[in-house]
mmCIF file of the N, C-alpha and C atoms, coordinates in Angstrom:
data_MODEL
# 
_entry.id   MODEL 
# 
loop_
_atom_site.group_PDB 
_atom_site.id 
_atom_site.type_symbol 
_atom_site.label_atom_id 
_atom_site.label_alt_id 
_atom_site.label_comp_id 
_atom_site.label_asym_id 
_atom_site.label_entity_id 
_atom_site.label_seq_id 
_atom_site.pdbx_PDB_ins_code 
_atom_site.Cartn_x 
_atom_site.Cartn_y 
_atom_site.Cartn_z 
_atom_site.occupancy 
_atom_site.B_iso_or_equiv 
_atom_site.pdbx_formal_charge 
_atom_site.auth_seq_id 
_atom_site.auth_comp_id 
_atom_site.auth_asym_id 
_atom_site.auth_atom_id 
_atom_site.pdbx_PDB_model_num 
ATOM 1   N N  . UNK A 1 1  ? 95.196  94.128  102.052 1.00 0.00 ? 1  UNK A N  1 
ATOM 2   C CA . UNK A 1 1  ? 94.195  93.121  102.315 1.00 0.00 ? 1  UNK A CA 1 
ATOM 3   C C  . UNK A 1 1  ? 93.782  93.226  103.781 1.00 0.00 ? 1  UNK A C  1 
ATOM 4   N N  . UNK A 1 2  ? 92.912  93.233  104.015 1.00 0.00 ? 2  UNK A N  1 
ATOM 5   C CA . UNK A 1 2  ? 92.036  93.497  105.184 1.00 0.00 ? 2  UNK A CA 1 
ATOM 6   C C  . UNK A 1 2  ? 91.717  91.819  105.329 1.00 0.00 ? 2  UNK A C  1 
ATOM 7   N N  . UNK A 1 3  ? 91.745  91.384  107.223 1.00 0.00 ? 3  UNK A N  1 
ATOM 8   C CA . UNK A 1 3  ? 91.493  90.067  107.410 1.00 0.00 ? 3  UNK A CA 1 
ATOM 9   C C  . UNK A 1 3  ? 91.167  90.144  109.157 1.00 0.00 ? 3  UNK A C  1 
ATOM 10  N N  . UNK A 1 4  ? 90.501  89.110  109.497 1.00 0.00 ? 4  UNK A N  1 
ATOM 11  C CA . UNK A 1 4  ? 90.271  88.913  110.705 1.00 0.00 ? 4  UNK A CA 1 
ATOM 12  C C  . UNK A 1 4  ? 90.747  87.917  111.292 1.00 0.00 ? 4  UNK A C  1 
ATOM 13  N N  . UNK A 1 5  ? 91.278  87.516  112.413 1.00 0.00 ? 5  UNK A N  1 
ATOM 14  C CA . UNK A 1 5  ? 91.800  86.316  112.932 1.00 0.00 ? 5  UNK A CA 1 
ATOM 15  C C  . UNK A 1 5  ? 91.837  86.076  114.204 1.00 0.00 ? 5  UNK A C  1 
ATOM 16  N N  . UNK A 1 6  ? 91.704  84.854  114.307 1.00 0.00 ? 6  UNK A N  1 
ATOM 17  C CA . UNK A 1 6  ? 91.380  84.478  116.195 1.00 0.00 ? 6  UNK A CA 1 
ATOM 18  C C  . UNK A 1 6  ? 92.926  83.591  116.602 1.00 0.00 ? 6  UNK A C  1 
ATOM 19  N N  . UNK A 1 7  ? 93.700  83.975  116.064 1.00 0.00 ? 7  UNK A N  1 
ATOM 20  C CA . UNK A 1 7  ? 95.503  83.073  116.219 1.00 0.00 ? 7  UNK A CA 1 
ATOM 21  C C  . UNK A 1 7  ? 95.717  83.904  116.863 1.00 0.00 ? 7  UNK A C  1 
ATOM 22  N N  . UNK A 1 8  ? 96.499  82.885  117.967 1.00 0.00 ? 8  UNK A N  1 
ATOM 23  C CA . UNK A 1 8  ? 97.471  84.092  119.163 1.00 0.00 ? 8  UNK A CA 1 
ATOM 24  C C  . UNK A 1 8  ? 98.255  85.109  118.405 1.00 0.00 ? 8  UNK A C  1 
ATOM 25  N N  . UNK A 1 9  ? 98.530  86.316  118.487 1.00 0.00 ? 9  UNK A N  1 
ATOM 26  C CA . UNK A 1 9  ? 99.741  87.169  118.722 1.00 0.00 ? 9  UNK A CA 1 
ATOM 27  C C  . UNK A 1 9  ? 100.932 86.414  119.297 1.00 0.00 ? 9  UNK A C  1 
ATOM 28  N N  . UNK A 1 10 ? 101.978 87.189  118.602 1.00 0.00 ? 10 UNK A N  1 
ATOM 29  C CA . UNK A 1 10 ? 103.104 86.822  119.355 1.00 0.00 ? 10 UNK A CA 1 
ATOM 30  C C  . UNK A 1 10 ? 103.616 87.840  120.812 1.00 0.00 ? 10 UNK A C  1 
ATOM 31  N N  . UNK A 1 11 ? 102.861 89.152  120.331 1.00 0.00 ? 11 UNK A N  1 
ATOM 32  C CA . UNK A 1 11 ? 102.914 90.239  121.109 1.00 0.00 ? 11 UNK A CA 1 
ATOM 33  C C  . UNK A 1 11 ? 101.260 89.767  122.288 1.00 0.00 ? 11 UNK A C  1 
ATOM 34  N N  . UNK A 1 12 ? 101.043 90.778  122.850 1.00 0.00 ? 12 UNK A N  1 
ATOM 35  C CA . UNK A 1 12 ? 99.967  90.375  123.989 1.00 0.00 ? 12 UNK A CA 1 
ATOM 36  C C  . UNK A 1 12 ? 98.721  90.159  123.140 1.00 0.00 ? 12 UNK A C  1 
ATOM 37  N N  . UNK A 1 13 ? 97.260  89.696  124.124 1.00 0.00 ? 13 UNK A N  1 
ATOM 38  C CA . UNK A 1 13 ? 96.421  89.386  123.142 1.00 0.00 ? 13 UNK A CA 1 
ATOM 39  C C  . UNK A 1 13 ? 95.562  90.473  123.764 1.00 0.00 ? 13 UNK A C  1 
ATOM 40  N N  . UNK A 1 14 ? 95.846  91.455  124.026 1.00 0.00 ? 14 UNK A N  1 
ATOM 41  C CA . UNK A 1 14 ? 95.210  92.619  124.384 1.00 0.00 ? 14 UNK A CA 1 
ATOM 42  C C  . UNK A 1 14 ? 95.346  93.508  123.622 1.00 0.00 ? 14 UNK A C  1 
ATOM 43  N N  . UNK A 1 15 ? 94.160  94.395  122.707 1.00 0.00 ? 15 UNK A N  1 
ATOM 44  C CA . UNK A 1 15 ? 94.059  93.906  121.535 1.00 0.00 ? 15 UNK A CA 1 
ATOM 45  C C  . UNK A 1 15 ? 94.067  95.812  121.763 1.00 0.00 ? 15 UNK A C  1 
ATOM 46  N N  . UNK A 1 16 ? 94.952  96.486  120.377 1.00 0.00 ? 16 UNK A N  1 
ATOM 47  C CA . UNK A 1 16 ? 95.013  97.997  120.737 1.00 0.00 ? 16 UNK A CA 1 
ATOM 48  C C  . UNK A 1 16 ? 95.157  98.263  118.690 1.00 0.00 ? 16 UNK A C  1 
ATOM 49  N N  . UNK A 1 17 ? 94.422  99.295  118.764 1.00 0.00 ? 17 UNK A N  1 
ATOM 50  C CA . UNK A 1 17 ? 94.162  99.615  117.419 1.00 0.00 ? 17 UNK A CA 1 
ATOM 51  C C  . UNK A 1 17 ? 95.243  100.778 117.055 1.00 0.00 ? 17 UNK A C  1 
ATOM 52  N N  . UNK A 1 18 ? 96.261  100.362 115.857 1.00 0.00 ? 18 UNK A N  1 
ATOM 53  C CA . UNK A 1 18 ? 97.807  100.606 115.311 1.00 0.00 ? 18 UNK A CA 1 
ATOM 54  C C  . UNK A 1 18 ? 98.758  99.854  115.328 1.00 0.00 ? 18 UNK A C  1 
ATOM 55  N N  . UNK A 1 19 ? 98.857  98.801  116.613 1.00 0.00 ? 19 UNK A N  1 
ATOM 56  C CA . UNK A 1 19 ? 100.159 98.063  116.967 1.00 0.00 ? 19 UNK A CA 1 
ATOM 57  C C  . UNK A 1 19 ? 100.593 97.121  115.902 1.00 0.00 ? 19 UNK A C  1 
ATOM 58  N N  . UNK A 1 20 ? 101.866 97.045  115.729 1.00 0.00 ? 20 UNK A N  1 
ATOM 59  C CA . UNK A 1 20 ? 102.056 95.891  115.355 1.00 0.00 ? 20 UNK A CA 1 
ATOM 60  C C  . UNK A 1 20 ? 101.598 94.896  115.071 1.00 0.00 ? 20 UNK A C  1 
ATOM 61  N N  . UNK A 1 21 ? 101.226 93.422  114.365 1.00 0.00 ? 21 UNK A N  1 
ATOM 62  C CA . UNK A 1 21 ? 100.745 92.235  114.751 1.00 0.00 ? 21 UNK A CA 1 
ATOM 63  C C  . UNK A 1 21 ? 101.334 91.456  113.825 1.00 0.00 ? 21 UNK A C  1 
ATOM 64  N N  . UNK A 1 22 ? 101.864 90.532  114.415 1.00 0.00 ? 22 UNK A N  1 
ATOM 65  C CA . UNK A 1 22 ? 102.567 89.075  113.914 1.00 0.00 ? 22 UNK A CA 1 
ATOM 66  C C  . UNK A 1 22 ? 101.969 88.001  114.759 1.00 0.00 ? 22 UNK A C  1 
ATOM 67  N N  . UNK A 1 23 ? 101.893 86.767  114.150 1.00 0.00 ? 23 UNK A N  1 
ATOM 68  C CA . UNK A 1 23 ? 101.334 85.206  114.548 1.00 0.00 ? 23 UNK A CA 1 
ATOM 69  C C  . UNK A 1 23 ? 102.460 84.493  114.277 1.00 0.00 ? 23 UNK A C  1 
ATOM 70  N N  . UNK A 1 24 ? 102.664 83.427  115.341 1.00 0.00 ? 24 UNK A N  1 
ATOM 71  C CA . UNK A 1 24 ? 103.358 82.283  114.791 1.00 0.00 ? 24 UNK A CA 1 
ATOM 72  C C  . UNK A 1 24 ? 102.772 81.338  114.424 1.00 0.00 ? 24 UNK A C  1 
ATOM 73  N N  . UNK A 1 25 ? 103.445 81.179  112.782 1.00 0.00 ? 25 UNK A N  1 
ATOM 74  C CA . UNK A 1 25 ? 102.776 79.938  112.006 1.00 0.00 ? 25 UNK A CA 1 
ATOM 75  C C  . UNK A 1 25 ? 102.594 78.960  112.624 1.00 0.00 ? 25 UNK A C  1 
ATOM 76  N N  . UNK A 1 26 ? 103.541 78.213  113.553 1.00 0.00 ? 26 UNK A N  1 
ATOM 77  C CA . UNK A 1 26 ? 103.926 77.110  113.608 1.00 0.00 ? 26 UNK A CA 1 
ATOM 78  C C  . UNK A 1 26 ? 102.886 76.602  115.271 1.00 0.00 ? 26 UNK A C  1 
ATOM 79  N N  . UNK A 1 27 ? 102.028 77.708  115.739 1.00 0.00 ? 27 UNK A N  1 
ATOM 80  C CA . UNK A 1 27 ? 100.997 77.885  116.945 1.00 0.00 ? 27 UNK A CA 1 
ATOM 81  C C  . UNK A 1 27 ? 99.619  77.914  115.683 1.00 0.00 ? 27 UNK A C  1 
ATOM 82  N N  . UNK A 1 28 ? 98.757  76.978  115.379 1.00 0.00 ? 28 UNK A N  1 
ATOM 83  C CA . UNK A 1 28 ? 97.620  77.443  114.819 1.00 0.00 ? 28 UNK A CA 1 
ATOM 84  C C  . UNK A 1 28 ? 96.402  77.079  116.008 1.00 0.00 ? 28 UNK A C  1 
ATOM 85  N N  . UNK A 1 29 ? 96.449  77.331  117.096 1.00 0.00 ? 29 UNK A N  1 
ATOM 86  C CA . UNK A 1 29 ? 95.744  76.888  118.209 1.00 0.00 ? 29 UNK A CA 1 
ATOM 87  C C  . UNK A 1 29 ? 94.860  78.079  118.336 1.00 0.00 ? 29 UNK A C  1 
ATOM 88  N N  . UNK A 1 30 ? 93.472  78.422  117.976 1.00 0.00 ? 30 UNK A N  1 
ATOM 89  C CA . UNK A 1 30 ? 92.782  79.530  118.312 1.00 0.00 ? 30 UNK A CA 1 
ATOM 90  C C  . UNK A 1 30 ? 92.425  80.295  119.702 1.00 0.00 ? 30 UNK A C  1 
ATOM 91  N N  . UNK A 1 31 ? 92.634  81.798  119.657 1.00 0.00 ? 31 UNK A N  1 
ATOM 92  C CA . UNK A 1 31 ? 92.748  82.413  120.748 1.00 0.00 ? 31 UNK A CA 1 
ATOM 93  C C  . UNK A 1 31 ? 90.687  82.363  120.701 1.00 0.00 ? 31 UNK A C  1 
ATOM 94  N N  . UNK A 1 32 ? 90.576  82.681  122.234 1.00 0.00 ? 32 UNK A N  1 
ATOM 95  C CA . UNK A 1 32 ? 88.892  83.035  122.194 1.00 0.00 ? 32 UNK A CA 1 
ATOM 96  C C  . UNK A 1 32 ? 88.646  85.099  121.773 1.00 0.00 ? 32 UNK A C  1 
ATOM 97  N N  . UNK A 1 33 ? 89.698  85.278  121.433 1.00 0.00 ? 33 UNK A N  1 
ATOM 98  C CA . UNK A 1 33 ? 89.441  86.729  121.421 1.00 0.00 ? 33 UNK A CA 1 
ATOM 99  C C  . UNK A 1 33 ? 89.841  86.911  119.750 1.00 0.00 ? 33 UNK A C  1 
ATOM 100 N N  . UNK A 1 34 ? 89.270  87.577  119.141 1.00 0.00 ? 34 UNK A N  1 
ATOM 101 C CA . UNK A 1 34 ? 89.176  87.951  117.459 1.00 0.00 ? 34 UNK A CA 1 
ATOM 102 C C  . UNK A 1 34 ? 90.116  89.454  117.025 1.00 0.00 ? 34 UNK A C  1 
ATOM 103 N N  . UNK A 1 35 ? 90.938  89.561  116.106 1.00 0.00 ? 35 UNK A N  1 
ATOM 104 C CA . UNK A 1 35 ? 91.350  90.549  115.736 1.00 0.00 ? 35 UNK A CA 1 
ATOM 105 C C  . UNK A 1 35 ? 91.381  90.704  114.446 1.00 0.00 ? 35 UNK A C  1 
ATOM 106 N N  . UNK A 1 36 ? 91.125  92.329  114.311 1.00 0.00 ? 36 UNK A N  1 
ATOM 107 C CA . UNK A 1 36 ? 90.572  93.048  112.936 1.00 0.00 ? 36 UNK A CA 1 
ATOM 108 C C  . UNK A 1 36 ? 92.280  93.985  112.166 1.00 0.00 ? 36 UNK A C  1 
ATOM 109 N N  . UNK A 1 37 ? 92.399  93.331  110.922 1.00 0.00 ? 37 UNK A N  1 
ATOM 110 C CA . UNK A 1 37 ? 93.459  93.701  110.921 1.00 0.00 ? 37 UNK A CA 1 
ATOM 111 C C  . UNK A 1 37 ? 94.429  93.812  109.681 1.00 0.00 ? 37 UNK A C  1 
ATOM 112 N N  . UNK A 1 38 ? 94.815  94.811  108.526 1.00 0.00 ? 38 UNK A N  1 
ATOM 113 C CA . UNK A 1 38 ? 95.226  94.973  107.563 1.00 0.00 ? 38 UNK A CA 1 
ATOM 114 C C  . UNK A 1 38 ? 96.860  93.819  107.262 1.00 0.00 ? 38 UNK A C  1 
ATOM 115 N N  . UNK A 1 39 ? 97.263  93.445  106.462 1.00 0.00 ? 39 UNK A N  1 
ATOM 116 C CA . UNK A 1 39 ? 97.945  92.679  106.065 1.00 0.00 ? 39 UNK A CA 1 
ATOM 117 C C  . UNK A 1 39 ? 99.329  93.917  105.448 1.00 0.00 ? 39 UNK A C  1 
ATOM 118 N N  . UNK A 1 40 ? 100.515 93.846  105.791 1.00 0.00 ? 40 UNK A N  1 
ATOM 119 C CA . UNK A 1 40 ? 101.404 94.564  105.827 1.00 0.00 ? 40 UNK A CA 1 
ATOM 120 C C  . UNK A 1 40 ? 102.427 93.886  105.356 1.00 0.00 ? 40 UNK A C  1 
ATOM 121 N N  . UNK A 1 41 ? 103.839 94.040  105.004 1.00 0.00 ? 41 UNK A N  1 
ATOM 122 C CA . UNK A 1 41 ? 104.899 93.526  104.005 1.00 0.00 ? 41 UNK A CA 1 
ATOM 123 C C  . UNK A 1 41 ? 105.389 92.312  104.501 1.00 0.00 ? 41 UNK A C  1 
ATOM 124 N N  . UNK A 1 42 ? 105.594 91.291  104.285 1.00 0.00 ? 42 UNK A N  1 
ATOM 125 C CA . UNK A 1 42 ? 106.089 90.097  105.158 1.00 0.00 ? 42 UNK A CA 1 
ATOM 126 C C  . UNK A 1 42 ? 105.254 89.400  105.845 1.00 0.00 ? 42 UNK A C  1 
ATOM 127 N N  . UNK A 1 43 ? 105.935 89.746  107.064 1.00 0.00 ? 43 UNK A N  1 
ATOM 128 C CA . UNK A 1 43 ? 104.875 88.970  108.211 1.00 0.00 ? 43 UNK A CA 1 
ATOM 129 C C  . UNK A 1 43 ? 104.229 90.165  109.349 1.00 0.00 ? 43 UNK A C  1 
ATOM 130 N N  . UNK A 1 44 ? 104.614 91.419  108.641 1.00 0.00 ? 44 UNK A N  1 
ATOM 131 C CA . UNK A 1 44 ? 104.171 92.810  109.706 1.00 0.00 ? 44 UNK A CA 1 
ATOM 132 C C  . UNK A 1 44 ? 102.814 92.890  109.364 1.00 0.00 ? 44 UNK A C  1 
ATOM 133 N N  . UNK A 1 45 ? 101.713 92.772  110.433 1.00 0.00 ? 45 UNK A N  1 
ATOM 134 C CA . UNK A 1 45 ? 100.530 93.538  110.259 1.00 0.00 ? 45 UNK A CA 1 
ATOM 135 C C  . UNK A 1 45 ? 100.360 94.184  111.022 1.00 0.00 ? 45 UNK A C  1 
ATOM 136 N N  . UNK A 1 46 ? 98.993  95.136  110.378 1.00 0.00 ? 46 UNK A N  1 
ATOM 137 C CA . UNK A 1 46 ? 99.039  96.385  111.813 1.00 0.00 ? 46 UNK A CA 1 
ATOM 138 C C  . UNK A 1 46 ? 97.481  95.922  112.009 1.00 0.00 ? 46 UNK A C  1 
ATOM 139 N N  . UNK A 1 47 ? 97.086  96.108  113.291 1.00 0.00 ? 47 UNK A N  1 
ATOM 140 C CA . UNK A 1 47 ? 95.734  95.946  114.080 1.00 0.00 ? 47 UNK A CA 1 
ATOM 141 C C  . UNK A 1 47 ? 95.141  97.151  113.685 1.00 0.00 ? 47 UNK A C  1 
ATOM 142 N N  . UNK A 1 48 ? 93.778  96.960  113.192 1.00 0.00 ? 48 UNK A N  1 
ATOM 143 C CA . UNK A 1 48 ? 93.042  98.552  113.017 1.00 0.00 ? 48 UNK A CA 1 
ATOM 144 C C  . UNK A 1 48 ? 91.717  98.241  113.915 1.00 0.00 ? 48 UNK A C  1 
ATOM 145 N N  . UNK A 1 49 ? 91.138  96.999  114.359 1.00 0.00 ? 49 UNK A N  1 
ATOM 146 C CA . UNK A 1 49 ? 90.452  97.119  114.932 1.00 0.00 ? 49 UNK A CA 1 
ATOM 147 C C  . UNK A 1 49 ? 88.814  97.044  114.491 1.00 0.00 ? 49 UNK A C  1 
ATOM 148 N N  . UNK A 1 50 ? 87.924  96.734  114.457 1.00 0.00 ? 50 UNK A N  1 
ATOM 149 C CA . UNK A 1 50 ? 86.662  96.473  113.734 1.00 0.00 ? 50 UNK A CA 1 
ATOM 150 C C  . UNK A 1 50 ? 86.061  97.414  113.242 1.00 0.00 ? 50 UNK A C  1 
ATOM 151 N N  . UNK A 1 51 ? 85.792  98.626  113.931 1.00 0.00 ? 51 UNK A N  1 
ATOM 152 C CA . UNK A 1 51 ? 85.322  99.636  113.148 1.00 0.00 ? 51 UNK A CA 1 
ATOM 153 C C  . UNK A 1 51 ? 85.934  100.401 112.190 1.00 0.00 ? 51 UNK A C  1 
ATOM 154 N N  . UNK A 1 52 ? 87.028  100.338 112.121 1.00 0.00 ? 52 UNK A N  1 
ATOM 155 C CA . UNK A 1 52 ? 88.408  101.130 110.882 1.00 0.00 ? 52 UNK A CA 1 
ATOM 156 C C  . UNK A 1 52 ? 88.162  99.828  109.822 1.00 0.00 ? 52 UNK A C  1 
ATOM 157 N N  . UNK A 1 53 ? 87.834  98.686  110.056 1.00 0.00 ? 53 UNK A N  1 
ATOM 158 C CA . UNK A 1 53 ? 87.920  97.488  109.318 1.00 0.00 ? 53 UNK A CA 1 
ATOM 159 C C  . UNK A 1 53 ? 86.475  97.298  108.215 1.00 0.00 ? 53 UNK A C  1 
ATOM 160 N N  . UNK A 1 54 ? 85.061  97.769  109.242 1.00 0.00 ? 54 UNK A N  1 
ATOM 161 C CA . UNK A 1 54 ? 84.242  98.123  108.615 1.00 0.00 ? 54 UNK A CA 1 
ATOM 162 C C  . UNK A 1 54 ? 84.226  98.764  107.957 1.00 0.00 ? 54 UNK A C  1 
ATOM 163 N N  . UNK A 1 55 ? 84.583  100.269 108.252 1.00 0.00 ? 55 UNK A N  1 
ATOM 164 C CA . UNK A 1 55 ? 84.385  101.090 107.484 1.00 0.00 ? 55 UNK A CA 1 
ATOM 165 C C  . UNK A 1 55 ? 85.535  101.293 106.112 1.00 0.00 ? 55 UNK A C  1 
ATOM 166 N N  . UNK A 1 56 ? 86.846  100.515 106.335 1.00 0.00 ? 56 UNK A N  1 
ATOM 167 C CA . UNK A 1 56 ? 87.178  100.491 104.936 1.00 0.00 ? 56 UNK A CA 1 
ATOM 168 C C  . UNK A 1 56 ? 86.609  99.640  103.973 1.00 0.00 ? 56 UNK A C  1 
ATOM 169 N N  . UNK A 1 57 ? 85.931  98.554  104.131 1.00 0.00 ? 57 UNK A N  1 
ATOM 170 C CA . UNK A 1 57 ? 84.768  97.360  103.284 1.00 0.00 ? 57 UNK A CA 1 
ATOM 171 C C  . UNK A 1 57 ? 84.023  98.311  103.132 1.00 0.00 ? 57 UNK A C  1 
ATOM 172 N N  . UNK A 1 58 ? 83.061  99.552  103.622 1.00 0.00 ? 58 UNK A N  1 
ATOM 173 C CA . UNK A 1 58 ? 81.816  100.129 103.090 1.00 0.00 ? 58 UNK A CA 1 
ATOM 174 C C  . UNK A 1 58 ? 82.495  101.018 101.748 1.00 0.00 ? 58 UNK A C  1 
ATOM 175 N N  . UNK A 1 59 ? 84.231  101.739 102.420 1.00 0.00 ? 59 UNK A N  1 
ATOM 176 C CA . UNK A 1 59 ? 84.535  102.296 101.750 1.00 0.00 ? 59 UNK A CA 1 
ATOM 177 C C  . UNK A 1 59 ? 85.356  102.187 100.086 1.00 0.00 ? 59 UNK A C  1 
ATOM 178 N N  . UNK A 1 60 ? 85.791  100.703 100.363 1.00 0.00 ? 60 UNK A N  1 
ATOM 179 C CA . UNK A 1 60 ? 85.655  100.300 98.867  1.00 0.00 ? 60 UNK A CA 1 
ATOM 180 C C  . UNK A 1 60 ? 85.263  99.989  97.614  1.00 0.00 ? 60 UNK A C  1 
ATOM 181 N N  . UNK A 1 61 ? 85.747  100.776 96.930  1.00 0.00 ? 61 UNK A N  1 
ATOM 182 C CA . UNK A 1 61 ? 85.349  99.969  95.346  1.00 0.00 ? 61 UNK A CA 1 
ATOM 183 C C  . UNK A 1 61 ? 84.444  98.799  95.232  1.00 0.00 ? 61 UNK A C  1 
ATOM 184 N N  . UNK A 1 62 ? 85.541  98.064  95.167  1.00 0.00 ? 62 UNK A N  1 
ATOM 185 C CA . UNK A 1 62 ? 85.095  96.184  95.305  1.00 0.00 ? 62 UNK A CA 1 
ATOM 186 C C  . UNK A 1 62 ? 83.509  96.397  95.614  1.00 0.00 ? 62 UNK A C  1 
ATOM 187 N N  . UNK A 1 63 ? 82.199  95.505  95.577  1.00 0.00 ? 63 UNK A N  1 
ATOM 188 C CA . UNK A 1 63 ? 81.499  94.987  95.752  1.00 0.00 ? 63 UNK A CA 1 
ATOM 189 C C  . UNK A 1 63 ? 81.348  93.977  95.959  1.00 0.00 ? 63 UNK A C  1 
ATOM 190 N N  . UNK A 1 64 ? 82.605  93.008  95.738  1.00 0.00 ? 64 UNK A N  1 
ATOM 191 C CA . UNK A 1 64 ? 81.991  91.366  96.574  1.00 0.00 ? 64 UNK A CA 1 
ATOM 192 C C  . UNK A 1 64 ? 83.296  91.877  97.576  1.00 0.00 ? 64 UNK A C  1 
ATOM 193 N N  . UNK A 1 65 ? 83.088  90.715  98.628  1.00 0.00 ? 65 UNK A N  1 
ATOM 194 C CA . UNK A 1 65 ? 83.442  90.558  99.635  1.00 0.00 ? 65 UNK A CA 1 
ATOM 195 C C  . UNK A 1 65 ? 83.913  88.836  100.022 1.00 0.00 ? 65 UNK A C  1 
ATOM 196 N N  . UNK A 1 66 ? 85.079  88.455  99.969  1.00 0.00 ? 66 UNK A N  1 
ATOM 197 C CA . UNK A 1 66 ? 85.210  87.281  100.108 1.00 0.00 ? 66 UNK A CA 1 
ATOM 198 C C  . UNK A 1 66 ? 85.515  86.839  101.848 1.00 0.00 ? 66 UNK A C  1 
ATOM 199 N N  . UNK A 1 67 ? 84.378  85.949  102.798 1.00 0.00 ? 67 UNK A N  1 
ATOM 200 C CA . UNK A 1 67 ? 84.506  85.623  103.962 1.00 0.00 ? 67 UNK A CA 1 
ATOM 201 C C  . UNK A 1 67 ? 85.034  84.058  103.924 1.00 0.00 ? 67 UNK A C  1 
# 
């Protein structure tokens, strides 16, 4: 699942396409900076970044798109 989100990192909010990314639930206070970013086992996601993010939505199957 591919998702975007403006929640702090627990790691920096300097934002690098592969890393890691986890949020703490229990912080839902929005960062001003946005991250593009696949959904991984648990609570591991990895950052891919907007254009890897686009281009897997052009590159899917699927035709709807839920925002």
């Amino acid at each position: 699942m591919l998702f975007v989100t403006n929640r702090f990192p627990t790691q920096s909010i300097r934002s690098r396409n592969g890393r890691k990314f986890n949020f703490d639930l229990k912080n839902n206070a929005p960062s001003k900076s946005v991250f593009f970013c696949v959904k991984g086992k648990g609570e591991d996601h990895k950052e891919i970044g907007s254009l890897e993010l686009l281009k897997r939505v052009k590159d899917a199957k699927h035709r709807q798109v839920l925002l």
